[in-house]
C-alpha positions in Angstrom: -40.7 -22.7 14.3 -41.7 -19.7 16.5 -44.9 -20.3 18.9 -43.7 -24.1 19.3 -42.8 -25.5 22.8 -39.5 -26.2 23.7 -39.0 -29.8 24.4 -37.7 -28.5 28.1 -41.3 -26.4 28.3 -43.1 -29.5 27.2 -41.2 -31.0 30.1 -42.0 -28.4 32.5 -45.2 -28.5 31.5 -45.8 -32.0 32.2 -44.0 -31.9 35.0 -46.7 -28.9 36.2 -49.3 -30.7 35.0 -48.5 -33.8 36.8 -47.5 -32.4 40.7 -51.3 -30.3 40.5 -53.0 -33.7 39.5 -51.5 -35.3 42.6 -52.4 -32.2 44.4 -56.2 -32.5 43.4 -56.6 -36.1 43.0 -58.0 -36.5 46.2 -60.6 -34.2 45.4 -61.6 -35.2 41.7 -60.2 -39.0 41.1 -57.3 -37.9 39.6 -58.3 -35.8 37.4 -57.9 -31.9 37.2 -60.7 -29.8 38.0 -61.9 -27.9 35.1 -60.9 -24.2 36.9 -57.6 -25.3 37.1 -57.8 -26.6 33.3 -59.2 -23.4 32.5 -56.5 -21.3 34.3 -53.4 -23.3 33.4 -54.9 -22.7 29.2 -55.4 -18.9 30.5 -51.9 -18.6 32.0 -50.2 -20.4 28.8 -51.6 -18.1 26.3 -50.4 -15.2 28.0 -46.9 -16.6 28.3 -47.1 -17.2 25.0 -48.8 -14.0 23.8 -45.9 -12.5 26.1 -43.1 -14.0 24.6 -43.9 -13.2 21.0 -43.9 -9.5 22.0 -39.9 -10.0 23.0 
């Protein structure tokens, strides 16, 4: 199944996901704002575009 998650990247992934929403929650009521949507999908790719090249 290459190009799938781990279920321990998932995890870390939530667990990302979940510590910036508390960071920006204040700001956007609870919700991410779209830059930071847009970045974390940027970053991803290239970890995964990364990792297929190993």
């Amino acid at each position: 199944m290459a190009g799938e998650n781990s279920p321990k990247q998932e995890r870390i992934d939530r667990y990302i996901d979940q510590n910036l929403k508390k960071v920006f929650s204040d700001l956007e009521n609870d919700e991410l704002p779209g830059e930071i949507v847009d970045l974390l999908s940027v970053l991803r790719a290239q970890d995964k575009e990364l990792k297929e090249k190993k």
